[in-house]
C-alpha positions as CSV (number, residue, x, y, z in Angstrom):
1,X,0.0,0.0,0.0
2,X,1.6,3.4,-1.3
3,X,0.9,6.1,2.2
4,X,2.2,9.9,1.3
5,X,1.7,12.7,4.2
6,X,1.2,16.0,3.2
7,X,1.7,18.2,6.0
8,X,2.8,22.1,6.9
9,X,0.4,23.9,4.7
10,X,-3.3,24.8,4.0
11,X,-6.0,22.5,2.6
12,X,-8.7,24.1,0.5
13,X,-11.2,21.1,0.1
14,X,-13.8,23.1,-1.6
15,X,-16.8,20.6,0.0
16,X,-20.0,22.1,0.9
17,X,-18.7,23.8,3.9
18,X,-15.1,25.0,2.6
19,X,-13.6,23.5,5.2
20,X,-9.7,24.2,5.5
21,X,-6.8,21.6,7.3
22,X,-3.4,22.0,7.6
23,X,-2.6,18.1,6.3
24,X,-3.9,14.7,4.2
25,X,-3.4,11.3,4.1
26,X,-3.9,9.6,0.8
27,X,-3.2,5.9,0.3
28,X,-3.4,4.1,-2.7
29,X,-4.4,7.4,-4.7
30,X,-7.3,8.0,-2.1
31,X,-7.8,10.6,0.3
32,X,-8.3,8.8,3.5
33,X,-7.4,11.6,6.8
34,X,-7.7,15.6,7.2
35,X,-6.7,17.3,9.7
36,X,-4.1,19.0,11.6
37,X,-0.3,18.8,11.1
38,X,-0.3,16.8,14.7
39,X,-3.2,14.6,14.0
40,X,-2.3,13.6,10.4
41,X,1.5,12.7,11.5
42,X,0.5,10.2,14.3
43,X,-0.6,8.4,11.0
44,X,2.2,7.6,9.5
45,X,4.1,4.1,9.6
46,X,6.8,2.8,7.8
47,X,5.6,3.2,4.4
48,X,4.7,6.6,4.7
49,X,6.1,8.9,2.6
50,X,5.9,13.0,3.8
51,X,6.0,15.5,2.0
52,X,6.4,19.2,3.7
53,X,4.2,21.6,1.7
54,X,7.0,24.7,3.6
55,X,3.3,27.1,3.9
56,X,1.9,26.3,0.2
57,X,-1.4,25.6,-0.4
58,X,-3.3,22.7,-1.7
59,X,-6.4,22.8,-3.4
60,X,-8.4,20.0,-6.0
61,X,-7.1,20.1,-9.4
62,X,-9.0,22.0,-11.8
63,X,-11.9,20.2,-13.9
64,X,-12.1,21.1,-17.3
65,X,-15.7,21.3,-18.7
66,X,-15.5,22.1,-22.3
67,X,-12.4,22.1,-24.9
68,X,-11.1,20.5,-27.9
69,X,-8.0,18.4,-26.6
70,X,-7.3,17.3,-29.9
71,X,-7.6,20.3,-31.5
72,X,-5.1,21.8,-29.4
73,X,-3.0,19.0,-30.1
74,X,-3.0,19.8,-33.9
75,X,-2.3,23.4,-33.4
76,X,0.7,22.3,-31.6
77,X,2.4,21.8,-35.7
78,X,0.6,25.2,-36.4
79,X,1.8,28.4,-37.0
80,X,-0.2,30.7,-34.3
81,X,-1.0,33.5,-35.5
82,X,-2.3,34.9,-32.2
83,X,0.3,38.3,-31.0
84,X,0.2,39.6,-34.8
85,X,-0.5,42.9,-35.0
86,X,-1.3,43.8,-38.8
87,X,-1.2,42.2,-42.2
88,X,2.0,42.3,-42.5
89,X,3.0,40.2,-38.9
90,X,0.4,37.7,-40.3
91,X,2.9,37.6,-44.1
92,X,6.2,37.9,-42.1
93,X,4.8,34.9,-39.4
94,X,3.9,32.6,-41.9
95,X,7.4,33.9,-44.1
96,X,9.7,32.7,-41.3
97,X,7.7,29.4,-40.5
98,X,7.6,28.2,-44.7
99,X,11.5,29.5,-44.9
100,X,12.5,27.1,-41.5
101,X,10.6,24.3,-43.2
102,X,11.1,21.9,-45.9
103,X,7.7,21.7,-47.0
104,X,6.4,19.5,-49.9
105,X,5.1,21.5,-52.8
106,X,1.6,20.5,-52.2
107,X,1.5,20.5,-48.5
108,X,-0.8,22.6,-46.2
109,X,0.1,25.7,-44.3
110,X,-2.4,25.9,-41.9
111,X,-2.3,29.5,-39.5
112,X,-4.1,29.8,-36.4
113,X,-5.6,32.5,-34.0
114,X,-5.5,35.3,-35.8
115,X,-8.0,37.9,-34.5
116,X,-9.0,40.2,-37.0
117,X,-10.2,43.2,-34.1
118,X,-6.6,43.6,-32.8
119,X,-5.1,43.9,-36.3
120,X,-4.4,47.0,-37.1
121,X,-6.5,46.7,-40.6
122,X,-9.8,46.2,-38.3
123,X,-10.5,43.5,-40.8
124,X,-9.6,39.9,-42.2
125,X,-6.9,39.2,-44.5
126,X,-7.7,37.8,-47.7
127,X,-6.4,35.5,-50.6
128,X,-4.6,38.5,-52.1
129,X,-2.4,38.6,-49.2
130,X,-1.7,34.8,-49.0
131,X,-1.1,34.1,-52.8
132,X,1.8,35.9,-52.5
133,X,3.9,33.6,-49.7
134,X,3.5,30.3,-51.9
135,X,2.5,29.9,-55.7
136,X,2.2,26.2,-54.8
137,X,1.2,25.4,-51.3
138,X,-2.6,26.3,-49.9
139,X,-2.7,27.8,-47.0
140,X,-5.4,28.2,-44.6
141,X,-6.0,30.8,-41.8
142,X,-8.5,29.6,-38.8
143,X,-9.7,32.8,-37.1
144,X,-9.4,32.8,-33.3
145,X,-12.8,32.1,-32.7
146,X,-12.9,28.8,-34.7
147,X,-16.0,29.6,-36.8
148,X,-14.3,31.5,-39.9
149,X,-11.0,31.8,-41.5
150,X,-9.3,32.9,-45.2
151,X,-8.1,31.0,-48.1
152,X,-5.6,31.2,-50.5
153,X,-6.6,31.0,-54.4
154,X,-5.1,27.5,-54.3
155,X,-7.1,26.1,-51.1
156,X,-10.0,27.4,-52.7
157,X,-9.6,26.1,-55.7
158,X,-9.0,22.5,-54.0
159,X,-12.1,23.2,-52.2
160,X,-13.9,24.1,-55.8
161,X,-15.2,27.4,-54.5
162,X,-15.1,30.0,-57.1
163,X,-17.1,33.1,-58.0
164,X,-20.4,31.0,-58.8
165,X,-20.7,29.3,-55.6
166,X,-23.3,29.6,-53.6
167,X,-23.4,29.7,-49.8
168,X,-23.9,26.6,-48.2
169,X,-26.5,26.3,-45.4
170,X,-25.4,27.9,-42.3
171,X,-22.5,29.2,-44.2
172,X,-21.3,32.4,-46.1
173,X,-18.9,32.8,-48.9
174,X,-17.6,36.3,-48.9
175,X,-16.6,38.1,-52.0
176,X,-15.3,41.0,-53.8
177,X,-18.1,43.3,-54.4
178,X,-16.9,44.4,-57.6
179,X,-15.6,40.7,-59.2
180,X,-17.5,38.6,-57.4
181,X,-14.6,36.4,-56.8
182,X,-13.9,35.2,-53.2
183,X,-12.0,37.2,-51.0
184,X,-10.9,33.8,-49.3
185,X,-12.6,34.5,-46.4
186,X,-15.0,31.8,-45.3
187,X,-17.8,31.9,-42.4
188,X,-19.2,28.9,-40.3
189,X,-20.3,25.8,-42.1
190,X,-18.8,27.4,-45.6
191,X,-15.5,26.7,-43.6
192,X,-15.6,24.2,-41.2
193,X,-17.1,21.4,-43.3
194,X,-14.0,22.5,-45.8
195,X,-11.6,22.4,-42.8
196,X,-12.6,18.4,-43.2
197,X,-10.9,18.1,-46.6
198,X,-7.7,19.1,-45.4
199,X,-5.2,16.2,-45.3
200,X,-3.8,14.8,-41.7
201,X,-0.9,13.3,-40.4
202,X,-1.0,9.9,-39.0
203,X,-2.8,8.7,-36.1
204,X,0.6,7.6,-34.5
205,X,1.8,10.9,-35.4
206,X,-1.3,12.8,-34.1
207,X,-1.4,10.8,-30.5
208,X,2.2,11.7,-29.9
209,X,1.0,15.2,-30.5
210,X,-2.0,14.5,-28.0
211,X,0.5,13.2,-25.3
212,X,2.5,16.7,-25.5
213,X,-0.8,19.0,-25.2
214,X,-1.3,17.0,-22.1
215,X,1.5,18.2,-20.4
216,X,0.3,21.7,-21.1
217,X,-3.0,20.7,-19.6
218,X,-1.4,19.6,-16.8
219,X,0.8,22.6,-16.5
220,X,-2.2,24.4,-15.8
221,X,-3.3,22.2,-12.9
222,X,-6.2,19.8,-15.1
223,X,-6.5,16.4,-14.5
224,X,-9.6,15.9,-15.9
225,X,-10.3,17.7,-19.4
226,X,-12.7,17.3,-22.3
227,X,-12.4,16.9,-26.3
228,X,-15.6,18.8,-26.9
229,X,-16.5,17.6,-30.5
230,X,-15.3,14.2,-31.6
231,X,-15.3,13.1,-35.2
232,X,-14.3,10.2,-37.0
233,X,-10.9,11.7,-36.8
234,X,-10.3,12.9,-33.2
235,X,-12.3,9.3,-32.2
236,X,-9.5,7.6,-33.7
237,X,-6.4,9.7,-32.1
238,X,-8.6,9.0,-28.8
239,X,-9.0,5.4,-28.8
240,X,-5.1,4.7,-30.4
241,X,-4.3,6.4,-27.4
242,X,-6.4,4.5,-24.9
243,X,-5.0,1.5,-26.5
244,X,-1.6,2.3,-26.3
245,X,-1.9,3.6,-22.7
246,X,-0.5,7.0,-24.0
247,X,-3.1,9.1,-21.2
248,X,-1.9,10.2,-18.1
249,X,-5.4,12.7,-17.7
250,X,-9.0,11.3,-17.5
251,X,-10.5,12.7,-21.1
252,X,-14.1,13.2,-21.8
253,X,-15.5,13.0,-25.4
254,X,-18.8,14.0,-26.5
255,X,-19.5,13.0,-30.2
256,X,-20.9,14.7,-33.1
257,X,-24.5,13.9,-32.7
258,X,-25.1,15.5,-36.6
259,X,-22.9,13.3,-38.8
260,X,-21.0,11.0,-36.1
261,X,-23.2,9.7,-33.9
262,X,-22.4,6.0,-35.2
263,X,-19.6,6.0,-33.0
264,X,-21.2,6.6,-29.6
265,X,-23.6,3.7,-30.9
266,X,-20.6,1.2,-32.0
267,X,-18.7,1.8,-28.0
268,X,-22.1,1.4,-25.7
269,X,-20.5,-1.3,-24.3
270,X,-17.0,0.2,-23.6
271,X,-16.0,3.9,-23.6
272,X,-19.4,4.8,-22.8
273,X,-19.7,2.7,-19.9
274,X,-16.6,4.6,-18.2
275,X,-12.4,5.3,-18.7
276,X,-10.9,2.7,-19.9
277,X,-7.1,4.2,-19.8
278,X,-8.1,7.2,-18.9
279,X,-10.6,8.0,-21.8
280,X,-14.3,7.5,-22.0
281,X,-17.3,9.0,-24.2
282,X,-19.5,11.4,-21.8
283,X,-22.4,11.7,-24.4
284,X,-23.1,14.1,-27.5
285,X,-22.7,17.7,-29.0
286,X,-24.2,19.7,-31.4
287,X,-24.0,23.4,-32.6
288,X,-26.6,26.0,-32.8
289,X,-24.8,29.3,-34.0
290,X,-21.4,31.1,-34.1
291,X,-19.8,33.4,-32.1
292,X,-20.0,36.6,-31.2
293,X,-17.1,38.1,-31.2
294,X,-17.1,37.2,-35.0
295,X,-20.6,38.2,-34.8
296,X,-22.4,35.3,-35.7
297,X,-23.3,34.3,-32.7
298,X,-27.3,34.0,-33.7
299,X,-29.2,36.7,-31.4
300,X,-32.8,38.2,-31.1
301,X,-31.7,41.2,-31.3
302,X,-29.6,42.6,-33.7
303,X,-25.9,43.8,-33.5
304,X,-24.8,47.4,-33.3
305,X,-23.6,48.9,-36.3
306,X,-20.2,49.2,-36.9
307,X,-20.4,52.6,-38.4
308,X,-23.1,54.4,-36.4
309,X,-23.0,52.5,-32.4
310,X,-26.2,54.6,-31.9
311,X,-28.0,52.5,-34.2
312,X,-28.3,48.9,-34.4
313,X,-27.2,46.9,-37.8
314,X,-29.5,44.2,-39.9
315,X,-27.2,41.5,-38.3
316,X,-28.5,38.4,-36.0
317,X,-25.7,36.2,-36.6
318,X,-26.9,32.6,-37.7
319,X,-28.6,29.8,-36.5
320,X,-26.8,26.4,-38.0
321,X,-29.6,24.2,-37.2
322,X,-33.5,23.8,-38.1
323,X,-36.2,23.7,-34.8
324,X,-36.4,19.9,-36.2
325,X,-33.0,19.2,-36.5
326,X,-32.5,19.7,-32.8
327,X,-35.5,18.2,-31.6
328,X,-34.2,15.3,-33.7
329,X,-31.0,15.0,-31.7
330,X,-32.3,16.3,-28.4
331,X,-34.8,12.8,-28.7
332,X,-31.9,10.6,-30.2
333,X,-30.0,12.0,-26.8
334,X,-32.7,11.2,-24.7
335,X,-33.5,7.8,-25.9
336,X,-30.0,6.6,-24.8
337,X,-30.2,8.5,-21.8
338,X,-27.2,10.5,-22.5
339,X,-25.6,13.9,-21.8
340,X,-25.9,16.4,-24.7
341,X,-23.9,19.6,-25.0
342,X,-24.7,22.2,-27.2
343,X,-23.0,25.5,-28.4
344,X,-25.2,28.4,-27.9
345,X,-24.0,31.8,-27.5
346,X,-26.5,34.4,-28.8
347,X,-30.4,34.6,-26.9
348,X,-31.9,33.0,-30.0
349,X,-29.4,29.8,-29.7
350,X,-30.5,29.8,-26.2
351,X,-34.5,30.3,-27.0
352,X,-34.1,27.3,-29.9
353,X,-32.0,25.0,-27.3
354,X,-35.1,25.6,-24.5
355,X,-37.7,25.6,-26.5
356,X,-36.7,22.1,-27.9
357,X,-36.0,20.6,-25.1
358,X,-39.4,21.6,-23.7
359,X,-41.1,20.2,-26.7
360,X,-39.5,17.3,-26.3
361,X,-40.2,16.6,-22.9
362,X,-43.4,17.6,-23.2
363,X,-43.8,15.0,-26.1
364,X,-42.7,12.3,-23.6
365,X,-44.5,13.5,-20.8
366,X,-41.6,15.1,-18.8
367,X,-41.0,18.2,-18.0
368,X,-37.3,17.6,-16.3
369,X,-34.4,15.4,-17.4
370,X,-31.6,13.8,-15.4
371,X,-29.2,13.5,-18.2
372,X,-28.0,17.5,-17.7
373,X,-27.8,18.7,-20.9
374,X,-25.0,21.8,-21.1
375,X,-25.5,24.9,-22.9
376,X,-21.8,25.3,-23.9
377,X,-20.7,29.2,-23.9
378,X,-23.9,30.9,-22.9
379,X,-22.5,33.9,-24.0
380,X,-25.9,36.3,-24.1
381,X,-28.2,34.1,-22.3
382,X,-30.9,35.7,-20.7
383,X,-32.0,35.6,-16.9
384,X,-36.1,34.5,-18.2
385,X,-34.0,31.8,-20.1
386,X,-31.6,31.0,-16.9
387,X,-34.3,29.7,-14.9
388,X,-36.1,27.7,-18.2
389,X,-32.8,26.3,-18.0
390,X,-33.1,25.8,-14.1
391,X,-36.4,24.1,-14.4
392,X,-35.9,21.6,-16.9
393,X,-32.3,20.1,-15.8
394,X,-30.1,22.2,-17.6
395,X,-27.0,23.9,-17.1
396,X,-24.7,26.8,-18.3
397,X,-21.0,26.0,-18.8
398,X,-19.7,29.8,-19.8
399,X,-16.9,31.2,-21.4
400,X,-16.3,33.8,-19.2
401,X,-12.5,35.0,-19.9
402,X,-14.8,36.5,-22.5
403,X,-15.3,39.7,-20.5
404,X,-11.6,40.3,-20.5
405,X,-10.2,38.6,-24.0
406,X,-13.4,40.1,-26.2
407,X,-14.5,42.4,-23.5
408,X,-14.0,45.5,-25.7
409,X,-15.1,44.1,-29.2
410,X,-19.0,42.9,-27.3
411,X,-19.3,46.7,-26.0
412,X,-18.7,47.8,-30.2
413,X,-21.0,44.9,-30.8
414,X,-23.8,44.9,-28.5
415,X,-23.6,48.1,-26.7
416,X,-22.3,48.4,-23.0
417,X,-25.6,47.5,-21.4
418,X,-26.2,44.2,-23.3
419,X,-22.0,43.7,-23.6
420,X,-22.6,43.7,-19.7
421,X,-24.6,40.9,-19.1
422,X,-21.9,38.5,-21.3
423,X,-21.1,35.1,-19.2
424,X,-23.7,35.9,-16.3
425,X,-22.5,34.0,-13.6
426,X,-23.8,35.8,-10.9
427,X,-27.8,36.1,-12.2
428,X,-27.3,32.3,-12.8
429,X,-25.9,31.7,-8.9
430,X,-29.4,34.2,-8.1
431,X,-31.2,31.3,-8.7
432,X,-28.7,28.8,-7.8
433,X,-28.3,27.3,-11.0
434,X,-25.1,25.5,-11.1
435,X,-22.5,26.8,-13.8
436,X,-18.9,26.1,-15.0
437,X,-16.3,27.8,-16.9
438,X,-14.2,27.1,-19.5
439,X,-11.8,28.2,-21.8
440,X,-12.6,26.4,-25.3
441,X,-9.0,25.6,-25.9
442,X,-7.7,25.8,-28.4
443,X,-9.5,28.9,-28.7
444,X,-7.5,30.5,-25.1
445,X,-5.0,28.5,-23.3
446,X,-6.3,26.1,-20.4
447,X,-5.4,28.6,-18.0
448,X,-7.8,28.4,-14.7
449,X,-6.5,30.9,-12.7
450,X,-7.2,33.3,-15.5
451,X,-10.2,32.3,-16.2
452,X,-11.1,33.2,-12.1
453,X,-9.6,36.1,-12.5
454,X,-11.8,37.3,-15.4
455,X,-15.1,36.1,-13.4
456,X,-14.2,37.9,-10.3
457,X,-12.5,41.0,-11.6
458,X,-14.9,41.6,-15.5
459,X,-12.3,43.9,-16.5
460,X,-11.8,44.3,-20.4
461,X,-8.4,44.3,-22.2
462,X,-8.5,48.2,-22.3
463,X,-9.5,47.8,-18.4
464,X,-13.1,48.8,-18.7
465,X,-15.6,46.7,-16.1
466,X,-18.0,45.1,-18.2
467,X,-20.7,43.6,-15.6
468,X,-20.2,45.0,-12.3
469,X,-23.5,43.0,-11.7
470,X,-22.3,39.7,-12.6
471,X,-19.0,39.6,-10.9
472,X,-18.6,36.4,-8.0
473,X,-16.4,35.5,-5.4
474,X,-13.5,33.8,-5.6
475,X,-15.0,30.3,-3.8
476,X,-18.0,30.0,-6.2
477,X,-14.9,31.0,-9.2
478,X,-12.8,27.8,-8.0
479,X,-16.0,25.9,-7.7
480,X,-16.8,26.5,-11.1
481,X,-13.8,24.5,-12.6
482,X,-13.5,22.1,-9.8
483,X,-16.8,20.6,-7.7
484,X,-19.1,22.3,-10.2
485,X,-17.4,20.7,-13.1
486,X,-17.5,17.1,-11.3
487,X,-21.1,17.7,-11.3
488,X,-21.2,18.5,-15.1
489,X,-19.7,15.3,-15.3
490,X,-21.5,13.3,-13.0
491,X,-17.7,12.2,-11.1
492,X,-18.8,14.7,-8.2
493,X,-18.9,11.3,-6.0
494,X,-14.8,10.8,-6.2
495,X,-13.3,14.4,-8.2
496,X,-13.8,18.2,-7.7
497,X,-13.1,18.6,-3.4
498,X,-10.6,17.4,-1.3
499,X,-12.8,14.9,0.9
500,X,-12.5,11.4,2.5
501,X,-12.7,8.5,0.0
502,X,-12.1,11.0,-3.3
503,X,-9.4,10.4,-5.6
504,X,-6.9,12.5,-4.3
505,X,-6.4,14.7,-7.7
506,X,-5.0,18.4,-6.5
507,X,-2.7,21.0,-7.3
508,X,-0.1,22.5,-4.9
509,X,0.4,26.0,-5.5
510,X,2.4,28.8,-4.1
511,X,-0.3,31.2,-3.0
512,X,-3.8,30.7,-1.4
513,X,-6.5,32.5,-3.5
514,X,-8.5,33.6,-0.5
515,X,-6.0,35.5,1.0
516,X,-4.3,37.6,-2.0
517,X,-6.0,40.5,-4.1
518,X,-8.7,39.5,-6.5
519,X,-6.3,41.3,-9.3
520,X,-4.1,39.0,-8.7
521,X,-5.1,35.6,-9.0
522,X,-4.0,35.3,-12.3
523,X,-0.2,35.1,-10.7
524,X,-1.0,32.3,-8.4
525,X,1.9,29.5,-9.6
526,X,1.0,25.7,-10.5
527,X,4.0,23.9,-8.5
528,X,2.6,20.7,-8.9
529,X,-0.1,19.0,-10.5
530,X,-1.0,15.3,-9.0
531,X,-3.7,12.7,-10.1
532,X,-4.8,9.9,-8.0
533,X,-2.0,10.5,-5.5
534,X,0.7,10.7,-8.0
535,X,2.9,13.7,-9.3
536,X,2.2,14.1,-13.0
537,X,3.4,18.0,-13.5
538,X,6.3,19.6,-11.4
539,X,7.5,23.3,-11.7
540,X,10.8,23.8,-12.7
């Protein structure tokens, strides 16, 4: 039996009544003793291991409740595109990362990140700009919020998009107002189902790549994390990795209901039944709209406009999905009594998810479901459809670094009243609805302690507070990515507090966040990361 001590420090257990110790014992991975230094010590035998925490604090590792693991894991043979500045940082980026590489003639540059706000153009790059790094390579730009990105003339071309295109539904192809031609630049589905075409490296190749954006998870204290939308593609990087005992985090997938839901039917009887090496399938997801930073995020009422802020545009964003379409999937979800996330950021993403769901229930004479369906993001969700949510079993999982990384761009686009109410966490604890938070990574790094910082301070990149209403403590902040998060996943009985009989997954870090200033909990320091009583991420 492996016995560790820790001992000489402070215990955050985050249970129901935040209780705080100065020591554990864990044996075997489990959490079996808190209490004093004194007590905990009179515990230890022979094959006790201590370990002095010299003051530092230990608190339960953080829970991750929505990302794309894989994803990330792609991005990390990407060129990010994320501190450019202007057109010409984008051409010089992708200049120095083609002249340090010996690419084939016909193989993909793929960019990353790019946020066309905090260019100094105001707007996206197109094919003009691209055509002229490679005459024979395509090269593809995803913007930072996933749901857009630009072409060059020889991507689009292998994508047969050309000046008689149409748009395809739930998509837009933008052109050149006076050609006609496209610019390159590509919105929701008119990109992401062309993002499918786009050759891959190996599975082999791709779980290696999966093993290193696991370290940077646990880097930033996350033992349990999620791959958000699993295809075909990522299924297979998933369960090669399983195989091959490769996972040293416990992952979640939820599969693509629309076009992959073959796979959740094909594993019933094993990843869906629970880990096996540290990977199991948690249930489905499904997309409503885009997002509204790139202002597609599908609202009820409609954006600002850009030119006059006193006036609001013709724009509501769009809606990917017919009223059908997800009352299709919300049943299929139903009838095998699993968990179904959806993205929904703008109010009319949130009316269509809550208004199907009713129907739904209604239809099978319910009017509450177990199965906690997640209304990923939650960006503009409204406080009449926060407690629809409340009463028919559904919770909000929202972005809320948000208010800090897109603060500023949802004031130009909604207006500082409506910008204001963006990831409302507090109106949701009102009514104590349980939420999480999350990061969407690869969209933002998995950084937690940023994350708490943003729903505690709702400060904006140019340091304007956006929500003064909707700020929360720092408790129901940590709660949020640890025991709420457990919750999300149904794993509250063993993960998310520090409590007899739990695994014992926790980080040690070199501050507690109760006692420093809210603005600066972003600074608090990951010295180690442990899972089940062992050390998987140390601090240099």
């Amino acid at each position: 039996m492996e016995r560790i001590i820790y001992y000489n420090g402070t215990i955050l257990t985050i249970d129901d009544k935040s209780s705080i110790f100065e020591a554990l014992l864990i044996e075997d991975g489990i959490i079996k003793e808190l209490g004093s230094s004194n007590e905990i010590l009179k515990l230890k035998d022979s094959n006790t291991d201590l370990v002095d925490l010299k003051g530092n604090t230990i608190m339960p590792s953080f829970i991750d409740s929505h990302s794309h693991i894989t994803s990330y894991a792609q991005t990390l043979r990407l060129v990010n595109l994320y501190n450019c500045t202007s057109f010409e940082d984008i051409f010089n980026t992708l200049k120095n990362f083609i002249d340090k590489n010996n690419l084939k003639e016909d193989e993909w540059i793929t960019g990353f990140n790019y946020d066309h706000e905090r260019l100094r153009e105001k707007e996206h790059p197109t094919k003009l700009l691209l055509d002229k790094l490679s005459k024979t390579n395509p090269i593809i730009l995803s913007h930072i919020s996933g749901h857009m990105g630009v072409i060059n003339s020889i991507g689009l071309n292998l994508f047969n998009i050309t000046k008689d295109s149409i748009n395809p539904d739930g998509g837009e192809i933008i052109k050149f107002k006076d050609s006609n031609e496209p610019t390159g630049l590509l919105k929701e589905n008119a990109f992401i189902q062309n993002t499918f075409k786009i050759p891959v490296p190996s599975v082999s190749d791709l779980s290696d790549l999966l093993v290193k954006a696991q370290e940077d998870y646990l880097k930033f204290g996350i033992t349990t994390c999620q791959d958000g939308f699993t295809r075909k593609e990522e299924f297979e990087i998933l369960d090669y990795s399983s195989k091959n005992k490769k996972l040293k985090m416990d992952i979640v997938s939820f599969i693509d209901i629309k076009n992959n839901k073959k796979i959740y039917d094909e594993n019933k009887e094993t990843y869906v039944k629970g880990y096996i090496n540290n990977f199991r399938i948690g249930g489905y997801k499904m997309f409503l709209d885009g997002s509204p930073q790139g202002r597609t995020a599908w609202m009820l009422t409609p954006y600002k406009d850009i030119n006059n802020p006193d006036k609001n545009s013709e724009e509501f964003g769009i809606g990917t999905l017919t009223d059908e379409e997800v009352s299709n999937f919300i049943e299929q979800a139903l009838n095998d009594n699993a968990q179904i996330l959806s993205h929904c950021n703008g109010d009319a993403a949130a009316k269509q998810l809550i208004y199907s769901f009713k129907k739904v229930l209604n239809e099978r004479n319910e009017s509450f479901t177990s199965t906690l369906p997640v209304m990923v993001h939650a960006q503009l969700v409204r406080d009449s459809q926060l407690k629809d949510m409340k009463e028919i079993g559904m919770i909000p999982s929202f972005f809320t670094a948000h208010s800090y990384f897109w603060g500023d761009i949802h004031i130009k686009n909604f207006g500082l009243e409506r910008a204001s109410k963006i990831s409302p966490a507090k109106s949701a604890l009102n009514i104590d609805l349980t939420f999480t938070f999350h990061q969407d990574t690869p969209v933002l790094m998995p950084d937690m302690f940023r994350t708490i910082w943003c729903s505690v301070n709702r400060i904006t990149l140019n340091g304007v507070t956006i929500g003064e209403d909707e700020k929360i403590s720092v408790l129901d902040s940590i709660k949020a990515v640890t025991i709420n998060a457990a919750k999300q996943y149904f794993e509250d009985d063993k993960k998310g507090s520090l409590e007899k009989g739990k695994f014992a997954d926790m980080i040690i870090i070199d501050k507690n966040p109760f006692e420093i200033n809210p603005i600066d909990l972003y600074k608090i320091k990951i010295l180690e990361t442990i899972k089940s009583g062992e050390v998987l991420y140390k601090a240099d």
